[in-house]
C-alpha positions as a printed Julia matrix, in Angstrom:
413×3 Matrix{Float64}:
 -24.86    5.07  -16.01
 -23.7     1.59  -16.16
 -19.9     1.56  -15.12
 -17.35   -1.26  -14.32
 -14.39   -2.9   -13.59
 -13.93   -6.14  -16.15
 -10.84   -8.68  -15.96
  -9.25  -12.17  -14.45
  -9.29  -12.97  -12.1
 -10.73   -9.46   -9.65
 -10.73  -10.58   -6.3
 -10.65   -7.65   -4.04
 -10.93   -4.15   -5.98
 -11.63   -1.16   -4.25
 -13.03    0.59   -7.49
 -16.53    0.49   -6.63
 -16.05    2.59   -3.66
 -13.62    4.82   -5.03
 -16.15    5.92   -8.19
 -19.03    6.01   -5.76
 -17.09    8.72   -3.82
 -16.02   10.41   -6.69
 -19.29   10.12   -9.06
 -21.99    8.98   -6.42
 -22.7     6.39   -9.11
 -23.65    2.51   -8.85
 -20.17    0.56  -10.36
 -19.93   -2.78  -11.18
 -17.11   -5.77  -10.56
 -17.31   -8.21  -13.95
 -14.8   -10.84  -13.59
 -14.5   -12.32  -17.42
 -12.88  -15.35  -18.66
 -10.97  -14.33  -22.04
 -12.93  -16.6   -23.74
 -15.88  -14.2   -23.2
 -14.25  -11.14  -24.34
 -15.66  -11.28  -27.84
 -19.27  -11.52  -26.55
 -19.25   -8.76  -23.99
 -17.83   -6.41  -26.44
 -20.29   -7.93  -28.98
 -22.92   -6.78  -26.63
 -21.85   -3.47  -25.46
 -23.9    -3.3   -22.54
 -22.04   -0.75  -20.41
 -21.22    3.17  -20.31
 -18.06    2.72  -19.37
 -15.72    0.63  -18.36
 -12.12    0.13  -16.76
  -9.96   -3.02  -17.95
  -7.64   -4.42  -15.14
  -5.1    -7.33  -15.39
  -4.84   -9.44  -18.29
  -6.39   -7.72  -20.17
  -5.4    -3.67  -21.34
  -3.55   -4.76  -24.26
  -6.32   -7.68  -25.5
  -9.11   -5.36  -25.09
  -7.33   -3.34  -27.93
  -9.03   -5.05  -30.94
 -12.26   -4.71  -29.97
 -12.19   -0.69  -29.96
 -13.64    1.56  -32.14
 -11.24    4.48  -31.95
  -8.81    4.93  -30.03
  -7.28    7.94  -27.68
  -3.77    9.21  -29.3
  -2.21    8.75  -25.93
  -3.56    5.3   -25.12
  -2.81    4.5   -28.84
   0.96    5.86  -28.17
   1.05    3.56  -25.1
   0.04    0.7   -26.91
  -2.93   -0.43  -23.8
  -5.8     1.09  -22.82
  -7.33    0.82  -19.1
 -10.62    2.6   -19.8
 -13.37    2.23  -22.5
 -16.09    4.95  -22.91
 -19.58    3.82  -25.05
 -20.72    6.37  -27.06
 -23.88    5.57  -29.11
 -22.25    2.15  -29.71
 -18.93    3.3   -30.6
 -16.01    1.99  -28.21
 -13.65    4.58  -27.35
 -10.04    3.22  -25.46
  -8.05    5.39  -23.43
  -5.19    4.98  -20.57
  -5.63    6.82  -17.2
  -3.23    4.87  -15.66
  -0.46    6.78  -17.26
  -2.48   10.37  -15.64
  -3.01    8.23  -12.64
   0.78    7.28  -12.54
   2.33   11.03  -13.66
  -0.11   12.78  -11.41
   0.93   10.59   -8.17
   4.57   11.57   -9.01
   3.91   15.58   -9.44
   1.75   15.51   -6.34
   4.11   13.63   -3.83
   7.45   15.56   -5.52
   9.1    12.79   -7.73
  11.04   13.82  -10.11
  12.36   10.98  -12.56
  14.3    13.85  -14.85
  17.38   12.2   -15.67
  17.5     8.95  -13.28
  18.19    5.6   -14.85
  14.63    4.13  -14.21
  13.96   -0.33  -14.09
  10.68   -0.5   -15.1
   9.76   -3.86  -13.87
   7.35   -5.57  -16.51
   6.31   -5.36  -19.88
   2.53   -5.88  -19.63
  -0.11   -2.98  -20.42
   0.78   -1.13  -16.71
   4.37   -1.15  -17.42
   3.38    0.84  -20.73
   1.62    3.17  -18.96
   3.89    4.1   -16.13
   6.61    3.87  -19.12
   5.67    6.0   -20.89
   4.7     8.89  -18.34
   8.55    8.56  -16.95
   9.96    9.32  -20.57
   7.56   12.17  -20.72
   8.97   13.3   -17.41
  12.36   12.85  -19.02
  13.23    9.89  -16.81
  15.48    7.08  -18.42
  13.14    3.77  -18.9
  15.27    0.4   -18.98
  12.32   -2.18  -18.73
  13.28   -5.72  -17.15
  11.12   -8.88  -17.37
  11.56  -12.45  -16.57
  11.66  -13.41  -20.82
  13.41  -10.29  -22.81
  12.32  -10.39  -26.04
  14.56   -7.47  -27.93
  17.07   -5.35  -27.09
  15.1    -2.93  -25.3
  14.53   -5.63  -22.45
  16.75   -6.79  -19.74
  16.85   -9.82  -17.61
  16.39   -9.37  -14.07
  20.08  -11.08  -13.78
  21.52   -8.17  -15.9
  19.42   -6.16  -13.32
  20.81   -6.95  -10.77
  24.82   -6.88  -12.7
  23.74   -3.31  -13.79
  22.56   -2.36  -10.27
  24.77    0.84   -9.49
  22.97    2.37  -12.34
  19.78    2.56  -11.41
  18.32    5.51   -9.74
  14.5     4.43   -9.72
  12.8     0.9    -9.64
   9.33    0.94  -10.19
   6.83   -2.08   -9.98
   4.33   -2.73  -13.09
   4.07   -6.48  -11.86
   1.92   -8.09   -9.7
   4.27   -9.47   -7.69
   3.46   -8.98   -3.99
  -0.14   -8.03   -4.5
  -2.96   -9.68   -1.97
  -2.91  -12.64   -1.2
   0.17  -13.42   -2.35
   1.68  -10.68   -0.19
   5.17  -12.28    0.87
   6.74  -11.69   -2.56
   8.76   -8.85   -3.73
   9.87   -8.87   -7.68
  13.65   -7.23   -6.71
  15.97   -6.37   -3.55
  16.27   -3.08   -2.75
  18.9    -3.58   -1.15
  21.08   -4.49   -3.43
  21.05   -1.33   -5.08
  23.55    0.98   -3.5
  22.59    4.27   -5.05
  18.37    3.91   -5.32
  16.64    6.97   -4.58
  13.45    6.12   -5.12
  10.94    2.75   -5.33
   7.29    3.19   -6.73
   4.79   -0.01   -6.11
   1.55    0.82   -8.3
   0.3    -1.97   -6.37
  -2.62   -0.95   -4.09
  -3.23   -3.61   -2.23
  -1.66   -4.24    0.25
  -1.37   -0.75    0.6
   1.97   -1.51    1.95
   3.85   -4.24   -0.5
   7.02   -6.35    0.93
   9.04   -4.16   -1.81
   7.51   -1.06   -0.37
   8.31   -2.05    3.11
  11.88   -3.13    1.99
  12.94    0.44    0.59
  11.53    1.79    3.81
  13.37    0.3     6.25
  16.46    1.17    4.3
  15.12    4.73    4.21
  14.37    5.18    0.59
  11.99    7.42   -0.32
   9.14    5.21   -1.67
   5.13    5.72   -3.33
   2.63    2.57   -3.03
  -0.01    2.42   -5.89
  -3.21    3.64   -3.8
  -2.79    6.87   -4.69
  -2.52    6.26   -8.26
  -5.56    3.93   -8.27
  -7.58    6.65   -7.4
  -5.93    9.07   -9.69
  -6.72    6.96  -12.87
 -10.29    6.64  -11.87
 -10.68   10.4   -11.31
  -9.3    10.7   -15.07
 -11.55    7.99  -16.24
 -14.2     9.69  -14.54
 -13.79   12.88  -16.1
 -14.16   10.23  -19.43
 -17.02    8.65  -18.36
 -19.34   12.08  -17.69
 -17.22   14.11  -20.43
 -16.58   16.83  -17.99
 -13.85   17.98  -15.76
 -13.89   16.88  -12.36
 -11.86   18.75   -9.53
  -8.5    17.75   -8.51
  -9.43   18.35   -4.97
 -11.51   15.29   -4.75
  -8.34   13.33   -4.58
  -7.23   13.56   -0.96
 -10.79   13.49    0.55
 -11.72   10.09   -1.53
  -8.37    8.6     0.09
  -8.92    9.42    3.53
 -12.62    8.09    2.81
 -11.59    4.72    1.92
  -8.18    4.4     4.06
 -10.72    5.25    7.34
 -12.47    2.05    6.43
  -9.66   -0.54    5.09
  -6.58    0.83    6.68
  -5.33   -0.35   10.49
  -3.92    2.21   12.78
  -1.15    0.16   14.4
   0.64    1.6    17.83
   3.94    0.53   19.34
   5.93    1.92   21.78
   7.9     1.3    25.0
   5.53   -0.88   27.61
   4.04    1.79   29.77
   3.8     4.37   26.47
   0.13    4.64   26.7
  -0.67    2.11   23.68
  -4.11    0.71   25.56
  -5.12    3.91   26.34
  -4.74    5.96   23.58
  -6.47    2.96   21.16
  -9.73    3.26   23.76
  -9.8     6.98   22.98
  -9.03    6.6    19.29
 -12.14    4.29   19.06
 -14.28    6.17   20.99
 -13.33    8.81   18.37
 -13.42    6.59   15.3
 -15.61    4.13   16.21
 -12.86    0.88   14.9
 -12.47   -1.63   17.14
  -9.35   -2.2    19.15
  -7.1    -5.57   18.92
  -4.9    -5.71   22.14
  -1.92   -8.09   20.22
  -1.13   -9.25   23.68
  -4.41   -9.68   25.1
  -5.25  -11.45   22.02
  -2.1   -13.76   22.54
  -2.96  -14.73   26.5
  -6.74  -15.6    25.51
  -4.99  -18.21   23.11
  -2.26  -19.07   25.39
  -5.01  -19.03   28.48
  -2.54  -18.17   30.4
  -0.55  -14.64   31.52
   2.35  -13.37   29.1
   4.78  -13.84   32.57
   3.74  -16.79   33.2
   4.18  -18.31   28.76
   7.82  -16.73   29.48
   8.51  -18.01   32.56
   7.21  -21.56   31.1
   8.06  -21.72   27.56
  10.79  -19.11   27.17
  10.86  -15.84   25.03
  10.96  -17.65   22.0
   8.08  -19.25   22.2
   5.95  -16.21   22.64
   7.62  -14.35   19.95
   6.73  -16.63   17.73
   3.22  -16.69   18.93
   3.42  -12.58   18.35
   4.3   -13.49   14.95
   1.7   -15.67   14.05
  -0.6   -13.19   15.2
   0.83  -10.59   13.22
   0.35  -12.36   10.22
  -3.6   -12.45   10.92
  -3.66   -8.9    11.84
  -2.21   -8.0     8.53
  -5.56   -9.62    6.69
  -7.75   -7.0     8.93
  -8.98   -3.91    7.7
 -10.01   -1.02    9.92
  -8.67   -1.89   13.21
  -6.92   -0.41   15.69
  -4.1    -2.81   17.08
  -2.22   -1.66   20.02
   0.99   -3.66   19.96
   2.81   -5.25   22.8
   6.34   -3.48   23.44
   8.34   -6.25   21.52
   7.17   -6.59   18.5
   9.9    -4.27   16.71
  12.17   -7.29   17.44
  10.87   -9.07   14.46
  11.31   -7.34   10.9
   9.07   -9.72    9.69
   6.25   -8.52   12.38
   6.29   -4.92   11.5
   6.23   -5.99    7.65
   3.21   -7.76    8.49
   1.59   -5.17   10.11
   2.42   -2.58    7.97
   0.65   -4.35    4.92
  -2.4    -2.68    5.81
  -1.54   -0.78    8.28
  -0.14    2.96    9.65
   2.76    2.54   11.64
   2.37    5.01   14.72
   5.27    4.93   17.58
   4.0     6.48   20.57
   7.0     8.16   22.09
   7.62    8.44   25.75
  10.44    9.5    27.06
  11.99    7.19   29.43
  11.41    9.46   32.42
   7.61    8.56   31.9
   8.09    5.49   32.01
   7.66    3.14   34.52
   8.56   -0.46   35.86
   5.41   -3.26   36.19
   4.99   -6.46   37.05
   2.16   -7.62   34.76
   5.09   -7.87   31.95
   7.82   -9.93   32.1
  10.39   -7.63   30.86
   9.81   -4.45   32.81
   9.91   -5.23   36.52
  13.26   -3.64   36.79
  14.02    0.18   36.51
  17.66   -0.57   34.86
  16.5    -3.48   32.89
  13.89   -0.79   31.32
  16.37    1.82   30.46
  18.41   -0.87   28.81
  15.34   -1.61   26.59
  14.45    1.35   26.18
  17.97    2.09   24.38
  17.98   -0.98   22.52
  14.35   -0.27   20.88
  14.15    3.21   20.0
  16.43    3.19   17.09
  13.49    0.25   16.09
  10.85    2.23   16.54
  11.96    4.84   14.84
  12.92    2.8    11.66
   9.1     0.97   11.45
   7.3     3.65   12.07
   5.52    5.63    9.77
   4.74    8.41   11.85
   5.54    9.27   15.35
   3.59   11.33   18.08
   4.82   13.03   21.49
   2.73   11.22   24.7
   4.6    12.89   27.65
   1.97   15.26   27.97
  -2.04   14.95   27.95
  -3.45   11.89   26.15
  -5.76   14.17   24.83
  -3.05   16.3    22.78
  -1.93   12.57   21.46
  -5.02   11.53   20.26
  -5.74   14.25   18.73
  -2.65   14.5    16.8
  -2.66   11.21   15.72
  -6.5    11.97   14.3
  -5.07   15.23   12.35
  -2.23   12.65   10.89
  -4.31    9.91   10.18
  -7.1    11.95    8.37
  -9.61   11.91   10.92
  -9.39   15.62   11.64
């Protein structure tokens, strides 16, 4: 079959790999100009296709017939060729509700923002009002009464229950974004990003650290093109595909990132994980003294603390660009918000815990050559720790037990 991905610009999509896992079939990346819209549908020379930004709602005209649903929704994400009749459909909205009744999100009765008014915003619309959630839909321009502002957003904000993102604010490589504050919303209980990549978006990241429950849009990506799949062969597919085609791809584009106490077993654990995984390990602070060329001791006894943090962060922000690494942080980097934001863009946030009974003075760091000092630290970080991290694992017993249980966590087991 000939199957793709059209619109403008594409950049990184992880569709091909996500249909080759699900199908085993060849899929194509066409990145169109809108200009050529009316000649590629002219020609017809695909199977099947899936429409991306800008164009689910332009793509429209050109169908044949449409899907009720998709028709209902008012944009279509997927076009099916049959014997030169165009067919438009919207899996996003299956991709969207499916993600929510897997993961236990229930919008039945919350006051939903629905940032956005393009094609994905209809989708994910209209699958909350099915779920009997309460859609208010914000954009930058309102247009009728059924829009908001974000301003009156933000002067409505105790009544909003759910904000979920249908922009593309915040998505790679324009990663430092995020459309709305979370925090400034004192009763949210829940934030959905259908952005996918990063898999971690600054909005995500913003409604964890505050402790809201929170969905990024991976899941859903690969959702919709199980659903469009189904479309594409004109068969069912099984749901059970879901979870295996995730772990798949997040083995080969997601970092495992480990932080801890100095002296938590970061550097060893990462040498086991690769020889189990076979990713390559990125020491953050031997990466930082090959630059310096020079110990950390001797940058802080030199150039001060600050200096070397903000080494850590620039560092951090090239680690968040990497895909399938394991990066085995230095015992500081909680200190920085915007560090573990960084990191987490791509990246699983493991805290190794150690209890501070295992742990142990050293003098090839400069803050842990004194047993007090340490126990000072060690209260000072763990409430850190345990706010970044995404999941944590016990290491006061064998390193074996660790490893494996961060494997079984991660998807590797």
């Amino acid at each position: 079959m000939k199957l793709g991905l059209i619109g403008h610009p594409l950049g990184h999509s992880w569709s091909p790999q996500i249909h080759g896992f699900l199908i085993h079939e060849k899929y194509g990346k066409w990145d169109i100009e809108e200009k050529d819209l009316d000649d590629f549908f002219a020609k017809k020379d695909f199977d099947g296709i899936n429409i991306t930004i800008p164009y689910k709602q332009k793509a429209i005209p050109y169908m044949d017939e449409m899907d009720p649903a998709a028709k209902a929704i008012g944009a279509i994400n997927c076009v099916v060729n049959r014997k030169g009749k165009l067919k438009g459909y919207n899996t996003d909205y299956l991709g969207f509700r499916n993600m929510l009744v897997a993961n236990e999100f229930d919008p039945k009765g919350k006051v939903i923002a629905v940032l956005g008014t393009g094609g994905a915003s209809k989708a994910v619309s209209k699958a909350l009002e099915d779920m009997e959630g309460k859609v208010v839909h914000v954009s930058r321009k309102p247009k009728n009464e059924k829009q908001i502002s974000y301003e009156d957003l933000y002067q409505r904000a105790e009544e909003f229950r759910w904000i979920v993102n249908a922009t593309p604010v915040g998505m790679a490589p324009d990663t430092e974004k995020a459309p709305v504050d979370p925090g400034k919303f004192p009763h949210l209980e829940a934030v959905v990003d259908i952005i996918a990549n990063p898999l971690c978006t600054k909005l995500a990241f913003d409604a964890k650290v505050r402790k809201i429950p929170y969905l990024g849009g991976f899941e859903m990506l690969v959702r919709q093109a199980l659903a469009a799949d189904e479309i594409f062969l004109d068969q069912k597919l099984d749901d059970d595909l879901v979870k295996p085609c995730m772990n798949a791809l997040l083995k080969e584009k997601r970092n495992l990132v480990l932080i801890g106490m100095p002296t938590s077993g970061k550097s060893t654990i990462a040498k086991y994980l690769h020889e189990k995984t076979g990713l390559d390990v990125m020491e953050m602070d031997g990466e930082i003294e090959k630059e310096l060329g020079t110990s950390i001791r001797q940058c802080f006894a030199e150039k001060g603390e600050t200096y070397f943090r903000q080494k850590e962060t620039e560092l951090c922000a090239k680690l968040s660009k990497e895909e399938g690494k394991i990066i085995s942080c230095g015992g500081g980097v909680i200190k920085k918000e915007e560090n573990m934001r960084l990191l987490n863009h791509n990246g699983l946030i493991i805290w190794l815990k150690r209890d501070l009974s295992h742990l142990f003075a050293t003098d090839s760091r400069p803050l842990t050559g004194d047993e007090a000092y340490m126990k000072r630290l060690y209260e000072e970080r763990r409430g850190l720790y345990e706010n970044y991290s995404d999941i944590q694992v016990d290491n006061n017993g064998r390193i074996e037990t660790a490893v494996n249980e961060i494997l079984k966590r991660t998807g590797w087991k």
